[in-house]
GUDREN-631708 format. One line per 10 residues: number of its first residue (from 0); their letters; for each residue y, x, z of N, C-alpha, C. Coordinates in steps of 0.2 Angstrom, whole numbers, m for minus. Example, Ala and Ser with C-alpha at 12.3 -4.5 7.8 and 13.67 -1.06 7.14 Angstrom:
// GUDREN-631708
0> as> m28:66:39:m22:62:39:m16:66:39; m11:64:35:m5:68:36:0:64:39 $
END
This chain:
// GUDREN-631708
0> xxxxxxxxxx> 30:282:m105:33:279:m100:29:273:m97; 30:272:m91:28:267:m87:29:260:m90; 27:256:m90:31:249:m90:32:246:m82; 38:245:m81:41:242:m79:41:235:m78; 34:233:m71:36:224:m70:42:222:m65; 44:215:m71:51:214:m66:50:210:m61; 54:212:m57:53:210:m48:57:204:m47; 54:198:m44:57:192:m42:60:190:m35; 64:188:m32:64:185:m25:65:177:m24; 65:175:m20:65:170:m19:71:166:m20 $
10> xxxxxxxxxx> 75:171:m21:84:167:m21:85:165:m30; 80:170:m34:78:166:m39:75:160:m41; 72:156:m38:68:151:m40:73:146:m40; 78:145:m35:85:140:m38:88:140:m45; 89:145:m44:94:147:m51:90:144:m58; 83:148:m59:81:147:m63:79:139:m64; 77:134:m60:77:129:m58:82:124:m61; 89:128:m58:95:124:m61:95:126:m67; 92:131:m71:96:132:m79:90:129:m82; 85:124:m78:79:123:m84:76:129:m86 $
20> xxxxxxxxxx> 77:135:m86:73:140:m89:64:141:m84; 61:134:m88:56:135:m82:48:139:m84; 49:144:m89:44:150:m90:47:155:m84; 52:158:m83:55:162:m81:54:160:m72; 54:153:m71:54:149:m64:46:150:m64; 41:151:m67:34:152:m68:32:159:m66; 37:163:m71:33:170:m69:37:173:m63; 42:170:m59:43:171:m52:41:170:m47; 41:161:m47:33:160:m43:28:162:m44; 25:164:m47:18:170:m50:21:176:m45 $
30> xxxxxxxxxx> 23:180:m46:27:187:m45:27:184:m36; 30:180:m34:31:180:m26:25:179:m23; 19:173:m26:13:174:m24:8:178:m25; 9:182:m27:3:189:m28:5:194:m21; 10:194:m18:12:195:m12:10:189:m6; 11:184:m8:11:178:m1:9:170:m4; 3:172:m6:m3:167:m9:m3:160:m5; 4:159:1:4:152:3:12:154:3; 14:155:0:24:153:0:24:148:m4; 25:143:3:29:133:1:34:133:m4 $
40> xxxxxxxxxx> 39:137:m4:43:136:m9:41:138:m16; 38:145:m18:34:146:m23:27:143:m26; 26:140:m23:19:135:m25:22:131:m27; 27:128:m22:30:119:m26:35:121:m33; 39:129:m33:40:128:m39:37:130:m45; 31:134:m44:25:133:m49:24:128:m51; 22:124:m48:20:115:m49:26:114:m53; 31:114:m51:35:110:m56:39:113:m62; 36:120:m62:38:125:m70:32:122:m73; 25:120:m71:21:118:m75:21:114:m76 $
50> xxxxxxxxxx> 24:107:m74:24:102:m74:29:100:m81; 36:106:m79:41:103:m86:35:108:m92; 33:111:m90:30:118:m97:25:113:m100; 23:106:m98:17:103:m101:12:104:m99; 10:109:m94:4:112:m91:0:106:m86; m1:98:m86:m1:95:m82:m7:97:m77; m14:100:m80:m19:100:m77:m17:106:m73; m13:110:m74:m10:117:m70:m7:114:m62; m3:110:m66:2:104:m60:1:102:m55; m7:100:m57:m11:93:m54:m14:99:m47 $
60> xxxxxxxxxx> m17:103:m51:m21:109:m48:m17:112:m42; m9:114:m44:m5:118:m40:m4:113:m34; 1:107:m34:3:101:m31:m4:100:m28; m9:97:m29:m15:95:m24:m15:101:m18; m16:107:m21:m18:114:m16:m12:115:m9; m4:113:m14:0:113:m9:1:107:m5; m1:103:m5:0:96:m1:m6:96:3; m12:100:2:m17:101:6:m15:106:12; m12:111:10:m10:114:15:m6:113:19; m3:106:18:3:103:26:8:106:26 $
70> xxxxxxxxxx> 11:106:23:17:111:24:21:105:26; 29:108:31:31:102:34:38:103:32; 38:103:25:43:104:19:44:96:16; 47:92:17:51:86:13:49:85:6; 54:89:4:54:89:m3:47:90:m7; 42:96:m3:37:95:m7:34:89:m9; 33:87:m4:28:80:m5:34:75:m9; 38:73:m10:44:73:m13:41:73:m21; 43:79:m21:42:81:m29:34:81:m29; 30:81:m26:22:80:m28:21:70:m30 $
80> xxxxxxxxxx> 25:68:m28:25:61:m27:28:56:m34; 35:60:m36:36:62:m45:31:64:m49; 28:67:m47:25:68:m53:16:66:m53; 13:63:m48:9:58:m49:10:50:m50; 16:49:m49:18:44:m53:19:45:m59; 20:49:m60:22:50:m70:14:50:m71; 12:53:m69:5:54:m72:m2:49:m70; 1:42:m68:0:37:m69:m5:36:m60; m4:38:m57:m7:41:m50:m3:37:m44; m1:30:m45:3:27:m39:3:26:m32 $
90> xxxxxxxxxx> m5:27:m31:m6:25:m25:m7:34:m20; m7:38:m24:m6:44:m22:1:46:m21; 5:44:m26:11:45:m27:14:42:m23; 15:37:m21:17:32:m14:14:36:m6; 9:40:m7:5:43:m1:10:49:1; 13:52:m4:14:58:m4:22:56:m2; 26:52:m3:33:51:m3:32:46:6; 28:44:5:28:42:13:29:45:17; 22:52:17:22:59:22:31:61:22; 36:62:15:39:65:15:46:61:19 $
100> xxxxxxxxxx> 44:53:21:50:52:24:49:51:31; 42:55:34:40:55:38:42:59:42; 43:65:37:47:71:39:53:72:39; 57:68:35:64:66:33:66:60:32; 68:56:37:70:48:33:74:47:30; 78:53:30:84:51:24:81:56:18; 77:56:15:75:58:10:75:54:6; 81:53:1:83:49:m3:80:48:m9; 77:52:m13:72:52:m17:66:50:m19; 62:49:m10:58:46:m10:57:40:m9 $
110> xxxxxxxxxx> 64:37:m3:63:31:m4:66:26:m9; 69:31:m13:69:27:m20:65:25:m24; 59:31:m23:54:33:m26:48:26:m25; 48:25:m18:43:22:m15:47:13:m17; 53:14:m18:54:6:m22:52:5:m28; 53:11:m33:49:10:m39:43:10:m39; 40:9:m34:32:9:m35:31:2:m32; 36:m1:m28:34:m8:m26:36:m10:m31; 40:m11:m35:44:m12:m42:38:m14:m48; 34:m7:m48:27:m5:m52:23:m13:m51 $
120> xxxxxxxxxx> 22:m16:m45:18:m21:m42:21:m26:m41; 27:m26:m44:29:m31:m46:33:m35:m39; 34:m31:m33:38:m34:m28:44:m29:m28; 48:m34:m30:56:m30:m30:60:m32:m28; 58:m38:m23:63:m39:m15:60:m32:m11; 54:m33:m10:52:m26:m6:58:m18:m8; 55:m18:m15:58:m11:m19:66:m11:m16; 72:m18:m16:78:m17:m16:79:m14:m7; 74:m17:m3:76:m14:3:75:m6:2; 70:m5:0:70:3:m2:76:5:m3 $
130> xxxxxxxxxx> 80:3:m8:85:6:m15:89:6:m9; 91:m1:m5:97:0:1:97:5:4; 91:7:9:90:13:13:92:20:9; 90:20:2:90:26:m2:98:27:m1; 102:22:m4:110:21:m5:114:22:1; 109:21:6:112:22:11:114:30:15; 108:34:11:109:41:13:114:45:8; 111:43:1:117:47:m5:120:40:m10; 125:39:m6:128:33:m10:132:33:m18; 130:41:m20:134:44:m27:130:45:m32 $
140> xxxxxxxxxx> 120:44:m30:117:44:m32:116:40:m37; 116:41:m45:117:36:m51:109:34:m53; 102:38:m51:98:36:m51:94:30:m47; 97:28:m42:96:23:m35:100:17:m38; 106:19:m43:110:12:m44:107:8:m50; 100:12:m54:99:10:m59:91:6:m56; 89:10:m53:81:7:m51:86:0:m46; 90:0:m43:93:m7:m39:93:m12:m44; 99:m8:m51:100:m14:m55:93:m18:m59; 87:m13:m60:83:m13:m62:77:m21:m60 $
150> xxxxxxxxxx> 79:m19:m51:74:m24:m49:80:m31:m47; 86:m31:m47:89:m37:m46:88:m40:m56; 86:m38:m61:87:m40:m68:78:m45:m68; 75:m41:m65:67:m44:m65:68:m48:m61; 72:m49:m56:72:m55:m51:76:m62:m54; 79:m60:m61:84:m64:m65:89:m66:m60; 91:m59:m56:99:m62:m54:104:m56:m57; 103:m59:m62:110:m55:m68:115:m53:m64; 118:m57:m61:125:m54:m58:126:m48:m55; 121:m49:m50:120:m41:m45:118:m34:m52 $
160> xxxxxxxxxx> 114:m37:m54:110:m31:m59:117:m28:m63; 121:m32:m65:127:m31:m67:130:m27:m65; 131:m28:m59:137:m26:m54:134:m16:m54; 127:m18:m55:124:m10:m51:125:m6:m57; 123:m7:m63:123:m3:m68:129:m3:m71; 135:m6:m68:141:m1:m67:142:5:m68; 138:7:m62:139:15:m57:136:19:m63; 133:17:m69:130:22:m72:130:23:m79; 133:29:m80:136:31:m87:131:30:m92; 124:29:m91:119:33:m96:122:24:m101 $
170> xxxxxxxxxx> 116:25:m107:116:22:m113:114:15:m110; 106:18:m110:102:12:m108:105:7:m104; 109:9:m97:114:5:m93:116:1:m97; 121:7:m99:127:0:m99:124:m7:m105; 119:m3:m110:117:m9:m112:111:m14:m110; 110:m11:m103:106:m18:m99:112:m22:m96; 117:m19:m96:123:m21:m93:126:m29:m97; 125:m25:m105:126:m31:m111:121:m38:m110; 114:m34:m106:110:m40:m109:111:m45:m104; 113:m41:m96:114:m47:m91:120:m51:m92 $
180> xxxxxxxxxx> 126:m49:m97:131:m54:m100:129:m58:m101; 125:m55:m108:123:m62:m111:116:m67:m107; 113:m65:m103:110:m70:m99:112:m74:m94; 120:m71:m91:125:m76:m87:128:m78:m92; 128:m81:m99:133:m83:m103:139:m82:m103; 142:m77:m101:147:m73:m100:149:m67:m106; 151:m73:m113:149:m71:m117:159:m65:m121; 163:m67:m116:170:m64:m115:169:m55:m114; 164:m56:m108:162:m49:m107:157:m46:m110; 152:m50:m113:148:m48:m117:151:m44:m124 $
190> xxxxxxxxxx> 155:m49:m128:159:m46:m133:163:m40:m132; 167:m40:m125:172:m34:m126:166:m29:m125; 163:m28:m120:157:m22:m118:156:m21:m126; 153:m25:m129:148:m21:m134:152:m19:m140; 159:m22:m141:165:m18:m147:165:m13:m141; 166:m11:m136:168:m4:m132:163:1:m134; 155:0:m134:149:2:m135:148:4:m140; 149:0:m145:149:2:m152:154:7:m155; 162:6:m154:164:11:m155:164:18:m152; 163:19:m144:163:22:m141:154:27:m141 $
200> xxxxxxxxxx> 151:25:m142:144:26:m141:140:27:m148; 135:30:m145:128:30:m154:125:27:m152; 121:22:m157:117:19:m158:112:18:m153; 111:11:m150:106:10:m145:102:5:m147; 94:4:m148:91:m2:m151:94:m10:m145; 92:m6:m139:94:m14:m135:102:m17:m137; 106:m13:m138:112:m17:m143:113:m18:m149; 108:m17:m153:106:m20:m157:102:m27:m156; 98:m26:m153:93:m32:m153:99:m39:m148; 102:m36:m145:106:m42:m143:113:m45:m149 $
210> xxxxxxxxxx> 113:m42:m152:120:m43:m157:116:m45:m162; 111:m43:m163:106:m47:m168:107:m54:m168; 105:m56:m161:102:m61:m156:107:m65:m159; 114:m62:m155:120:m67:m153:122:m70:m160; 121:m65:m167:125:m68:m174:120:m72:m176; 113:m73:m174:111:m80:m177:112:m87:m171; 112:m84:m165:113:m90:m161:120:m92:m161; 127:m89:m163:132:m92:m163:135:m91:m171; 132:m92:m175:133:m93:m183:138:m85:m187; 137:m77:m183:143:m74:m183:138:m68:m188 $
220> xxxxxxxxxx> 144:m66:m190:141:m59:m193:136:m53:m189; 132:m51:m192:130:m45:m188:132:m39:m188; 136:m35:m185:140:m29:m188:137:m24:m185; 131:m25:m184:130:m18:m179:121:m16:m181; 125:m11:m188:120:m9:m193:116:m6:m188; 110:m7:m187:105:m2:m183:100:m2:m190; 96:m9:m189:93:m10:m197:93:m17:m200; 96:m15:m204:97:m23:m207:88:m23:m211; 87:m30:m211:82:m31:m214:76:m28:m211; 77:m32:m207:73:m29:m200:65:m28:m199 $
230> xxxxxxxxxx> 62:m32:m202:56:m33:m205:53:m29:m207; 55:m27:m216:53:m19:m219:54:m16:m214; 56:m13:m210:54:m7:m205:48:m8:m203; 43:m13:m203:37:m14:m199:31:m11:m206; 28:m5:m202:22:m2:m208:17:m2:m203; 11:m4:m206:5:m6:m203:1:2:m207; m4:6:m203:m9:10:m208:m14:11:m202; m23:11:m206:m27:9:m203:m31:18:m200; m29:21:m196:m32:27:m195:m39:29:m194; m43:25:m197:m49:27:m199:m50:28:m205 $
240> xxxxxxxxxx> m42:30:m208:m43:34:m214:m41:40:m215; m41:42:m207:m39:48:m206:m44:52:m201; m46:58:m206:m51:62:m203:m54:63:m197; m48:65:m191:m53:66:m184:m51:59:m181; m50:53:m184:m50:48:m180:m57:42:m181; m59:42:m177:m67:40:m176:m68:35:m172; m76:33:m169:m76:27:m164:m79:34:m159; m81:39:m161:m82:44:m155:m75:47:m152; m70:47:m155:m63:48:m153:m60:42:m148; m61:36:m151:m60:30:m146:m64:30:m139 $
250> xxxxxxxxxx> m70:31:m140:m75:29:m135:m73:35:m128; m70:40:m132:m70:47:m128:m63:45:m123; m59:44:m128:m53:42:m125:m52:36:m120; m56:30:m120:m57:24:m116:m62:29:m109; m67:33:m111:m70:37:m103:m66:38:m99; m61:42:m102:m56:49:m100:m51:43:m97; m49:36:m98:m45:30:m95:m48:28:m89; m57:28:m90:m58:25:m84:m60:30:m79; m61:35:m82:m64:39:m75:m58:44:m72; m52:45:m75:m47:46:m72:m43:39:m66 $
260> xxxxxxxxxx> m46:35:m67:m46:28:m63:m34:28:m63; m33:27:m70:m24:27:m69:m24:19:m66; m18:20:m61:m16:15:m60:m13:7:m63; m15:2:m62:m11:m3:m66:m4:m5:m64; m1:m8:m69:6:m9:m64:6:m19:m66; 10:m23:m62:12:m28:m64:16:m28:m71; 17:m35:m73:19:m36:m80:21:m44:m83; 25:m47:m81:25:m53:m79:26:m58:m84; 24:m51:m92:24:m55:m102:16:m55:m100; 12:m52:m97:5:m52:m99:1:m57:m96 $
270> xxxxxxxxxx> m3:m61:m98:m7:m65:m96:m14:m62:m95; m18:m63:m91:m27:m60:m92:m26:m55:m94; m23:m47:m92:m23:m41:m94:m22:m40:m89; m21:m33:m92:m20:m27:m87:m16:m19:m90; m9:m17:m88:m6:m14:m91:m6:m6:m88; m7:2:m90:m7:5:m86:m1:7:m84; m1:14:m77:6:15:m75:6:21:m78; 14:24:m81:13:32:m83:13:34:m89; 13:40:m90:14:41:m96:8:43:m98; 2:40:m102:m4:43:m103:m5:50:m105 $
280> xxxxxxxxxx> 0:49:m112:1:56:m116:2:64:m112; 3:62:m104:4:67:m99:m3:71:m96; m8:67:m100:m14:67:m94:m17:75:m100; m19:80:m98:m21:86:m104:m29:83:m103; m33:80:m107:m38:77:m107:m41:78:m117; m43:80:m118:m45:83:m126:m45:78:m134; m47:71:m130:m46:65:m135:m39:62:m134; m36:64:m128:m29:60:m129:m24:64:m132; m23:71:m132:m19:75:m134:m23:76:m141; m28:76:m143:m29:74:m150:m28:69:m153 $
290> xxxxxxxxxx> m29:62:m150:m25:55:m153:m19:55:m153; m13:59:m149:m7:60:m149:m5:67:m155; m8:70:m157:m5:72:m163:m6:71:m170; m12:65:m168:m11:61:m175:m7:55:m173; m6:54:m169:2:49:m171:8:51:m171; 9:59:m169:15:62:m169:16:64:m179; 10:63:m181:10:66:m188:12:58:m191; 10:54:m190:9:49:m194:16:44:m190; 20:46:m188:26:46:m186:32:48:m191; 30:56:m190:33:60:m197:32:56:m205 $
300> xxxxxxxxxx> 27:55:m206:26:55:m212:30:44:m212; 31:40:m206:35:36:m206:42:37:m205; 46:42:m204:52:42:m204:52:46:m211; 48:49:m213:50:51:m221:50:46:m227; 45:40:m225:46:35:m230:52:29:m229; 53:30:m224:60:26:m222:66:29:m222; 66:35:m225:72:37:m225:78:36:m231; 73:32:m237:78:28:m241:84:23:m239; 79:21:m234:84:15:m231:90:17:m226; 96:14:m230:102:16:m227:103:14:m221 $
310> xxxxxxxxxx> 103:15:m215:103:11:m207:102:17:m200; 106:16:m196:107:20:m192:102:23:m190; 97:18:m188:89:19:m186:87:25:m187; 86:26:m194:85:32:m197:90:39:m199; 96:36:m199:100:43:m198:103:44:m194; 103:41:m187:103:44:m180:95:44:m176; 92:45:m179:84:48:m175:85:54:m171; 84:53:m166:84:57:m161:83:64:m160; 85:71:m162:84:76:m162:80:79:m156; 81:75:m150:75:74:m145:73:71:m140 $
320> xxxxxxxxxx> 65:71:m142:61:65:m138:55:65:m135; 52:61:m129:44:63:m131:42:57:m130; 35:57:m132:31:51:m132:27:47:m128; 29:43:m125:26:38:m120:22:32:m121; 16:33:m119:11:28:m116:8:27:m115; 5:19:m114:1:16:m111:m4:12:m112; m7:9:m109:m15:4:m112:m13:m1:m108; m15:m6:m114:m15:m14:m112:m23:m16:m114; m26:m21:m109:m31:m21:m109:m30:m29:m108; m31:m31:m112:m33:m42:m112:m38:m43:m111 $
330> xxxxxxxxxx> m40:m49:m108:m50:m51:m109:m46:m59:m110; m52:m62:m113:m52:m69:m115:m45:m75:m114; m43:m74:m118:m36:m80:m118:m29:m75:m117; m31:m69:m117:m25:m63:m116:m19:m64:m122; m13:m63:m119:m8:m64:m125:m3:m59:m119; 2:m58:m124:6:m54:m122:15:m58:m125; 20:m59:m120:25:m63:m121:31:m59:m126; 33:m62:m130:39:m57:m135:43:m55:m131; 44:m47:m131:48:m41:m131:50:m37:m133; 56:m34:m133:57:m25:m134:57:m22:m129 $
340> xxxxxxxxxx> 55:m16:m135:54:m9:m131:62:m7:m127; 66:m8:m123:71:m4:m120:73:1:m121; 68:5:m118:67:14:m117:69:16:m124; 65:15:m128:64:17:m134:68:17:m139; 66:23:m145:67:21:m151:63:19:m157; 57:23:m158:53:18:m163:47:18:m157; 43:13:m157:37:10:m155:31:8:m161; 27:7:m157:21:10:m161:16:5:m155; 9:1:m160:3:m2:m155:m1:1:m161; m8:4:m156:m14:6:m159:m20:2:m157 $
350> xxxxxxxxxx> m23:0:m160:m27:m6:m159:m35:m3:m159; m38:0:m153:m43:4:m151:m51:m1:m150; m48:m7:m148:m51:m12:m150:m50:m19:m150; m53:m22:m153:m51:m30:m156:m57:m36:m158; m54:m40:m153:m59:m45:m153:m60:m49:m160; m66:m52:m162:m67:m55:m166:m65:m60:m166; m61:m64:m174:m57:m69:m174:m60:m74:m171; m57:m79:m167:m60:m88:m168:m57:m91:m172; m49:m89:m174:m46:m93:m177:m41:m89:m180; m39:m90:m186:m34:m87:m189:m32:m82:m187 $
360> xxxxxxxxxx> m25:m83:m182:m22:m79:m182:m23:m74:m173; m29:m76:m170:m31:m72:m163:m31:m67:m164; m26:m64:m159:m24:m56:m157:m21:m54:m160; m18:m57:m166:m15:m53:m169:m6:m53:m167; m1:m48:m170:2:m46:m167:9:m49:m170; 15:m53:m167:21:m55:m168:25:m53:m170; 30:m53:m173:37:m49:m171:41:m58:m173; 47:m55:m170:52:m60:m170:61:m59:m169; 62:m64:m172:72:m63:m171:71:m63:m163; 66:m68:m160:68:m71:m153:67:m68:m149 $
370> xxxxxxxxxx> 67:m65:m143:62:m64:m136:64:m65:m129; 59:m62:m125:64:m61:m119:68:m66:m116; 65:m72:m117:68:m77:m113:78:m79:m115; 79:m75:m121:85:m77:m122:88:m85:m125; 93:m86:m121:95:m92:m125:97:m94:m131; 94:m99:m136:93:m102:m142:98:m106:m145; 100:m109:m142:105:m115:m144:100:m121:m148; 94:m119:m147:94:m122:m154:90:m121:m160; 92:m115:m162:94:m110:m167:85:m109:m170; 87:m109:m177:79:m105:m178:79:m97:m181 $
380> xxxxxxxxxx> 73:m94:m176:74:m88:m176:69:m83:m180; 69:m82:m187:61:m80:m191:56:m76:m185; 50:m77:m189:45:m74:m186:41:m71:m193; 36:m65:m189:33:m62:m195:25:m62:m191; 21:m64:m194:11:m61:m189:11:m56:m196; 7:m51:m193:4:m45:m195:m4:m46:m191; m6:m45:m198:m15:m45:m197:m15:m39:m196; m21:m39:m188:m22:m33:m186:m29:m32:m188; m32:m27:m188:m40:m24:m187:m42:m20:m182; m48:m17:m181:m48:m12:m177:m47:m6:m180 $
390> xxxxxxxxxx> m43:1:m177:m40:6:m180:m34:4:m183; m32:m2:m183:m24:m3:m188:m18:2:m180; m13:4:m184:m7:7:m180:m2:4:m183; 2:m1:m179:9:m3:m182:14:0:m179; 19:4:m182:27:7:m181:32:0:m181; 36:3:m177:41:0:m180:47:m2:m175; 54:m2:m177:60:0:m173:59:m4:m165; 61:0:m161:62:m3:m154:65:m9:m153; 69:m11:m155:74:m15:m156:70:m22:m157; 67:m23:m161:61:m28:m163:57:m33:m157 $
400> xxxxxxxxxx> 57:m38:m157:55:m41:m153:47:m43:m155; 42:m45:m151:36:m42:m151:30:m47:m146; 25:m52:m148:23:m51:m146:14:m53:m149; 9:m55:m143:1:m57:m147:m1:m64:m147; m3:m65:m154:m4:m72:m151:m14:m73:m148; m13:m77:m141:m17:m78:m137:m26:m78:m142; m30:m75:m138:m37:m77:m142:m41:m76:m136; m46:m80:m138:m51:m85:m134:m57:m80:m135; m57:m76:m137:m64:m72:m139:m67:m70:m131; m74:m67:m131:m74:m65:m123:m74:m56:m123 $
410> xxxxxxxxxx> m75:m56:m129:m73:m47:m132:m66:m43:m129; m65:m38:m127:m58:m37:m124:m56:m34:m131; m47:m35:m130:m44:m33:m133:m39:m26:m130; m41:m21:m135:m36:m14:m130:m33:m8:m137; m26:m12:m133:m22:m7:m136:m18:0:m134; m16:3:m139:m13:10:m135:m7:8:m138; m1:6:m132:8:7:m134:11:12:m134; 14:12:m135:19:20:m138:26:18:m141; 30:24:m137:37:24:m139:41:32:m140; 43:33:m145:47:40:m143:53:37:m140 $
420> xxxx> 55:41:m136:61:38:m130:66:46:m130; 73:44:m133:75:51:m134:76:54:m127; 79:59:m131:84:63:m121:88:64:m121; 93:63:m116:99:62:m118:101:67:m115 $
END
């Protein structure tokens, strides 16, 4: 018998599309293009079957080809503009969502798209005119109400940031939502949200880390087991005691950062650095997907040692996640301001290089009850320094607040951040 190739049409690539089945979205665009080697529609959904498949280099290759050919399609440039932002490409990716609202000015995606990128740079008055115009076309859109809330919270006007992250069900909202309580001292609403949260919801590190906050600042019990004893969770291990990791591993991976030239973004904790945009771990480049599965390993072998310990942390871990990050690069007097990771649930710094001490405790790495500009009363808040080396990898929960203390060396100091970020 013959075999039988199965035949695709176009009224397929939606479907597939919307069920996520994006092997099946792959071998359709394949199947329409062996026929018509410039179908707009079938190009941009190859691009983006490769894109979710992890095929980034496939992505890059399909998306450039299609954007070169002009097509006078919206959304293409659209979705080419999502995903060189992801992949750390801002100033291409702001190129691409311009053409597309060139063609469409009510193309909603993009002009959201193109505030998150003034956002990136740290002007989020500019961003919020964006989110307006976006709001303006799809005013039901839950993604527009979170990048709005996102750049009124960086502007510290709590109130509005408030009011936006309403509109939106997800986790991480409502408890940005808790943090803008507690930054208007609004501490009535603060309390009912977070019993609502708590009962109502699974574990979030950001409500943790504020409930932490509040029971040492107002003398109250902490009732919101994320992880007690929050320190032990912090494990330090030096990965140059692990086989393929090297200084010809680091050196390959620093090339691979700079000749891919990724974007930097603003960052208003960092002094004398520079922070990248995107997800690094996106880029298919041979030292960074081998550095990412030594710390996908040395992850596992972290939540196995900590799974004695009784706390949500570890027995609501995320059944799914993927890993995001980024390089922080200091030069001389560089320090980085106390924070948590938001997005995340465990966070991780790998310290690829590091300057030599002048004093005690230069560049090495913080943690604290305190951060984020929250209010004290007063209050003392323990701290913990962790001595760093070159090759040290510290884990440890999101929740955590985090920062470097300042060093004078004129050697840079560069790290690689990392978070698993569930999916919800």
């Amino acid at each position: 018998m013959k075999k039988t190739t199965k035949e695709y049409s176009l009224n397929d690539l939606p479907v597939f599309f919307r069920s996520q089945n994006y092997e099946e979205l792959k071998n359709a665009s394949l199947f329409i293009l062996k026929k018509d080697e410039k179908n707009f529609d079938a190009l941009n959904s190859l691009a983006v079957a490769y894109k979710n498949l992890g095929n980034t280099n496939k992505a890059i290759e399909v998306f450039t080809h299609l954007v070169n050919l002009n097509p006078k399609k919206d959304f293409i440039y659209s979705n080419a503009g999502n995903f060189f932002f992801d992949i750390g490409k801002a100033e291409q990716a702001q190129q691409c969502h311009e053409h597309a609202i060139k063609l469409n000015p009510k193309n909603w995606n993009s002009l959201n798209q193109i505030g998150v990128i003034q956002a990136n740079k740290g002007k989020n008055e500019e961003a919020i005119n964006y989110y307006k115009k976006a709001l303006s076309v799809n005013p039901k859109e839950e993604a527009i109400y979170i990048t709005m809330a996102n750049s009124y919270r960086a502007l510290e006007n709590y109130s509005e940031a408030a009011k936006y992250y309403d509109f939106s069900s997800k986790k991480l909202s409502k408890c940005q939502q808790l943090e803008c309580y507690y930054m208007l001292g609004d501490y009535e609403n603060f309390y009912k949200k977070l019993d609502e949260f708590s009962k109502n919801s699974s574990p979030h590190p950001l409500a943790a880390t504020l409930s932490a906050h509040a029971a040492i600042r107002f003398d109250k019990e902490d009732n919101y087991n994320f992880c007690n004893d929050t320190f032990s969770f912090i494990q330090k291990t030096n990965l140059y005691k692990v086989k393929d990791y090297n200084d010809s591993l680091v050196e390959d991976l620093l090339n691979c950062f700079n000749r891919l030239k990724i974007s930097t973004k603003a960052q208003s904790l960092l002094t004398n650095g520079v922070q990248s945009t995107g997800n690094i771990f996106l880029v298919e480049e041979e030292p960074i997907q081998k550095l990412k599965k030594i710390i996908m390993h040395k992850i596992d072998v972290y939540k196995e040692k900590m799974a004695s310990k009784k706390s949500d942390f570890i027995e609501h871990w995320p059944k799914n996640f993927f890993l995001y990050g980024w390089l922080i690069v200091m030069n001389e007097g560089g320090t980085l301001g106390f924070h948590m990771h938001k997005e995340g649930w465990m966070s991780g710094s790998l310290y690829l290089k590091r300057p030599k001490k002048l004093d005690k405790y230069d560049g090495d790495i913080v943690f604290s009850k305190h951060g984020s500009n929250y209010p004290t009363d007063g209050k003392f808040y323990e701290q913990r320094i962790v001595d760093i080396n070159r090759g040290d990898m510290v884990l440890f929960p999101s929740s955590i607040f985090h920062g470097t203390v300042p060093f004078e060396s004129n050697e840079q100091r560069i790290t690689l951040a990392f978070d698993i970020i569930p999916i919800e």
